[in-house]
N, C-alpha and C positions, 0 to 999 in steps of 0.2 A: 572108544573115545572119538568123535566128531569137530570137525574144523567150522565153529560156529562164529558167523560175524552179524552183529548187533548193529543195525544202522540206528543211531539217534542214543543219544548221552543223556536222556531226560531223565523221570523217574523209572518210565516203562523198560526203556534199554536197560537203566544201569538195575532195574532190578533182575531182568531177563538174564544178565551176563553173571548177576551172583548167583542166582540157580541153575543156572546153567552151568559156574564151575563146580557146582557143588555136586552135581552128578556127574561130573569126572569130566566133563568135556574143553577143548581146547577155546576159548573166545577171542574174538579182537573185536572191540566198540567203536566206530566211525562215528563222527560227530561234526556236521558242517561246520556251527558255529565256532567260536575259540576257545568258549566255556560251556561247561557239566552242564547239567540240569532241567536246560529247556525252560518251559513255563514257569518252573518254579525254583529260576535264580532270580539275585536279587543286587542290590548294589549298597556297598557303605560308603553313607553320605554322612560327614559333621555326628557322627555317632548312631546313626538311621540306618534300619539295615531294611531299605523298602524294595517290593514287591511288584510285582505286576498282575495287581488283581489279590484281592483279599485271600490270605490261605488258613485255614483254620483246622487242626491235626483231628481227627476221632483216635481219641485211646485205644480204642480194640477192631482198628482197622487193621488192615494190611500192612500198610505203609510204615506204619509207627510200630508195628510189631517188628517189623524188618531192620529197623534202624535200631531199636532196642538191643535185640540180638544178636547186632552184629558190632556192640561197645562194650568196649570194657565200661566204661566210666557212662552210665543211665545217663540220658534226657533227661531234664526239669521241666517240666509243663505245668503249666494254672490253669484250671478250666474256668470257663465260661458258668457267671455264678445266674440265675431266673432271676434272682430280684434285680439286677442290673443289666436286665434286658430290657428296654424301653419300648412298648410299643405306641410308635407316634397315633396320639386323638385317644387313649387308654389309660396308659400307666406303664407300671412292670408286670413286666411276666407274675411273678411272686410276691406281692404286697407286704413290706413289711410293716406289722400290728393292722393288719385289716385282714382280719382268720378269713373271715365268710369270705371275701371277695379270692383268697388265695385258693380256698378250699376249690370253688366253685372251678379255677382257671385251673386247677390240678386233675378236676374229674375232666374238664376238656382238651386236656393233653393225653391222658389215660382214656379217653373213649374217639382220639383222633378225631375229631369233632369239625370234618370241614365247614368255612365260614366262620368260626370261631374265629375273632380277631387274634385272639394267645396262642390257637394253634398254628393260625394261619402262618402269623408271625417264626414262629419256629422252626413250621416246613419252610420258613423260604430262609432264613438265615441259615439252616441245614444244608440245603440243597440249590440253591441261588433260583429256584424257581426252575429246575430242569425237570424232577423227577418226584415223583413221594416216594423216597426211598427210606422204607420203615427205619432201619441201619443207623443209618444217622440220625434219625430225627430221636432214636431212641438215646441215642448216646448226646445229642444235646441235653436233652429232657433228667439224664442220668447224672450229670455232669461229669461228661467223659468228651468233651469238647473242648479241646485247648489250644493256648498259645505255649511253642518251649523259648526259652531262655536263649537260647543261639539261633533262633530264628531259621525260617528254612536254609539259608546257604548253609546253616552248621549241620543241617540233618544230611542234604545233599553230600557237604563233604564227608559225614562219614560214608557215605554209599564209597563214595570215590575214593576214600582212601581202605577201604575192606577189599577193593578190586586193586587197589595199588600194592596192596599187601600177601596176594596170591597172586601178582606175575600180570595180572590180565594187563592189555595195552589198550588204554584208550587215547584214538588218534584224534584229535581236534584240525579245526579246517580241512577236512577233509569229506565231500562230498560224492555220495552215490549216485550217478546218473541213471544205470541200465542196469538188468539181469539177463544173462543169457546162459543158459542150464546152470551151471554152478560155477560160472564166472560172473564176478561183479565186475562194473568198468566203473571208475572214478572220474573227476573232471579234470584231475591232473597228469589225467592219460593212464593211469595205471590199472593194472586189473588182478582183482583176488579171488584165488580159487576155492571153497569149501563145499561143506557138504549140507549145511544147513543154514539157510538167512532169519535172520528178527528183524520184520521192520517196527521198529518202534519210535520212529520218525511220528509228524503230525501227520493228519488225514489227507491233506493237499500233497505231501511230499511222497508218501507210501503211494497216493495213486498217481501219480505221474512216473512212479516205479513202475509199478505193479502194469500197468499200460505198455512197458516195454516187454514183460511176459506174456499177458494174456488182455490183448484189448479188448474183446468181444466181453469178456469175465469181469472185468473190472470194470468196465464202463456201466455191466448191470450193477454189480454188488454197492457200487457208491450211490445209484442212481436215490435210493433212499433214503442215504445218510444226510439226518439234517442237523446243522449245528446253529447251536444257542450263542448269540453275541452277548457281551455287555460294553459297560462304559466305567473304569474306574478312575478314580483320585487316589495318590498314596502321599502322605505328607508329613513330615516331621516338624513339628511346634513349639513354639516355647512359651504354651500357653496349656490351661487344663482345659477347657472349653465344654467339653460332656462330666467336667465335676463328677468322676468317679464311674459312671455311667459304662457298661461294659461294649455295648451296643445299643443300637434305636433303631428299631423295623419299623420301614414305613411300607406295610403293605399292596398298598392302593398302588401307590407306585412303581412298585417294586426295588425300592431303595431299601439299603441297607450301610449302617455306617458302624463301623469298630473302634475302639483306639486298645491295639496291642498294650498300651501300658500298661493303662487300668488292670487289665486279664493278667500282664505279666511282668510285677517293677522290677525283677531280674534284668531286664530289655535294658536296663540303665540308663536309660533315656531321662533327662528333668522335664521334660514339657510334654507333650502327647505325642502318639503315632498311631496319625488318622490310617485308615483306610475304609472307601466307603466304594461301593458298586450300586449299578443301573443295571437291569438285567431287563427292561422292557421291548418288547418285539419291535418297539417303532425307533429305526436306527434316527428319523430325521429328527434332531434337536435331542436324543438322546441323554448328549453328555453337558450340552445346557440347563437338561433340566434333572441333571444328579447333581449339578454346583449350584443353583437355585436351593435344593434342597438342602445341601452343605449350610447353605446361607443363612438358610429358615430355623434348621434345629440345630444348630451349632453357632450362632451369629457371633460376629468378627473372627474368626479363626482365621479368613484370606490376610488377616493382618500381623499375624505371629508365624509366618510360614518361614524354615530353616532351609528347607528342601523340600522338593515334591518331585511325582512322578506322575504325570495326566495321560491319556491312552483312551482315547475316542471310540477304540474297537478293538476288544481284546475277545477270545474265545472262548465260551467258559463251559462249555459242555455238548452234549450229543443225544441224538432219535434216533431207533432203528439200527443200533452197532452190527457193527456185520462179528461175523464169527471168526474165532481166531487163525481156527484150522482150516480156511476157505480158501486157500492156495497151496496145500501139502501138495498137491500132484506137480508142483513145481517147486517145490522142499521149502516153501515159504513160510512163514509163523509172521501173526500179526499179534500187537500189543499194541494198547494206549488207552485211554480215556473213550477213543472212538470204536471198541471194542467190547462185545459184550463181556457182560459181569454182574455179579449179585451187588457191586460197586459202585460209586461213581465218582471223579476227580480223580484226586492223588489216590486214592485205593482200589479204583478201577487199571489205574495204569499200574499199581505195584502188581495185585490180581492178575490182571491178563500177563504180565511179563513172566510170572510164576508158570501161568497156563501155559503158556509157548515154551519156556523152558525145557518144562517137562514133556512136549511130545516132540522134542527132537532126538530120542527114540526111537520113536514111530521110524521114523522120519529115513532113520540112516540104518535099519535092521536089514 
């Protein structure tokens, strides 16, 4: 058994710390912030339980296999149905009573047909425009792409209380400054000694680590990493505004807008909960020009707002991930999103935190 400590409470830690007890090992989960989950917490507002940045589950991902697994009582999920996918200047995905035009947008899903406006559509509401990662785009096209019922905080909490439930401590406001051989220092002066680290912290915070171990090493290994921005709006309504409509790709743009209800009236929301992202490379006027588009294919919705959540620059993905195991020789394991994986998002962070789990073995033999 190994003395494993897990820097970062997100999806990546807290899945890192469940495979990690699972093969017998000893964990404690460090968490700057005061709350679990990292990028994919969320806040209840007036009955809104919004996001930071649109989140959308793949059924036979990682992530949701893990949360499955680990309840007694299953998820509820609705997927994401084609015909109420909108693609703006087109139609739906799936014409309903128009065979030929459906037919025709089905062999262009099935032959990944880039430039295809429907396909085009679908890799980017998949993958926010980071990656053509087959994975997903299969499982939208499948309809294995959903919203659940308790929203990300309820999926998060069960991670956190599966870890509450086998002993593990996860420490909040508690931040990791330095490594030095197998002592951590904290910023509250304190320091812990183990045999194996996770960082599974964001990309900024793991290399401002990783720089008190090995500068020369880490200053290459990120030197490549590039990360994808966007711009999202989250908003809770008391209005229907996309009328049923599950989402609307506007590919040109690369906008994309949802309303959680539609996909899931479980959510028990009466009115809508928008959430729509910008994922265009040009940060300037970015996020003026995803509330333009708000404006244009959802008109008046700024006037039924209960709540919102606006975020001019949020993170939403990664190029060039470095490898997990690219600091063993100082007992390090990396996880997250910024991490390679057959993955990406929330299934790359559950993935890598699995990967790292299991070679801290290696690690302490």
């Amino acid at each position: 058994m190994a003395r494993v400590v897990v820097i970062g409470a997100g999806i990546a830690g807290l899945s890192a710390a469940i495979h990690a007890v699972a093969n017998g090992h000893h964990v404690v989960v460090l968490e700057k912030r005061a709350t679990i989950g990292g990028r994919a917490t969320s806040q209840n507002v007036d009955g809104f339980s919004l996001h930071y940045g649109p989140h959308l589950i793949d059924n036979r991902g990682p992530f949701f296999k893990m949360c499955k697994r680990l309840s007694r009582v299953k998820p509820q999920v609705k997927a994401i149905r084609l015909d109420k996918v909108e693609v703006a200047g087109y139609g739906p995905v799936r014409p309903v009573g128009n065979i030929k035009q459906a037919a025709v947008n089905r062999r262009a899903l099935k032959e990944r047909a880039q430039g295809n406006p429907y396909f085009d559509a679908i890799r980017y509401l998949s993958t926010w425009g980071i990656t053509d990662n087959k994975l997903r785009i299969d499982s939208l096209v499948k309809a294995k792409f959903s919203v659940c019922n308790e929203g990300w905080i309820g999926l998060i909490g069960r991670l956190g209380a599966a870890l509450d439930e086998v002993g593990v401590l996860i420490e909040t406001g508690c931040e990791a400054m330095s490594i030095d051989g197998q002592k951590i220092s904290l910023k509250d002066g304190r320091e812990l000694e183990c045999d194996a680290i996770i960082l599974a912290c964001g990309a900024a915070a793991a290399k401002r680590i990783l720089l008190t171990v090995d500068e020369g090493t880490a200053n290459s290994y990120f030197s490549n990493l590039t990360t994808h921005f966007a711009s999202s709006i989250e908003a809770g309504l008391s209005s229907k505004p996309m009328a049923g409509k599950h989402s609307i790709v506007d590919v040109k743009k690369r906008i994309a807008i949802i309303d959680y209800t539609a996909i899931q009236p479980k959510l028990g929301a009466n009115g809508s909960h928008i959430s729509a992202i910008c994922t265009d490379n040009l940060g300037e006027g970015r996020f003026d020009r995803l509330t333009d588009a708000l404006n244009h294919h959802i008109s008046g919705w700024d006037k039924h707002i209960i709540t919102d959540v606006k975020q001019k620059k949020i993170v939403v993905g990664y190029d060039n991930c470095l490898d997990f195991d690219a600091f063993t020789n100082h007992r390090v394991l990396l996880a997250g999103p910024w991490v390679k994986s057959d993955y990406i998002l929330a299934d790359a962070a559950a993935d890598t935190g699995k990967s790292a789990a299991k070679a801290i073995k290696s690690l302490v033999q």
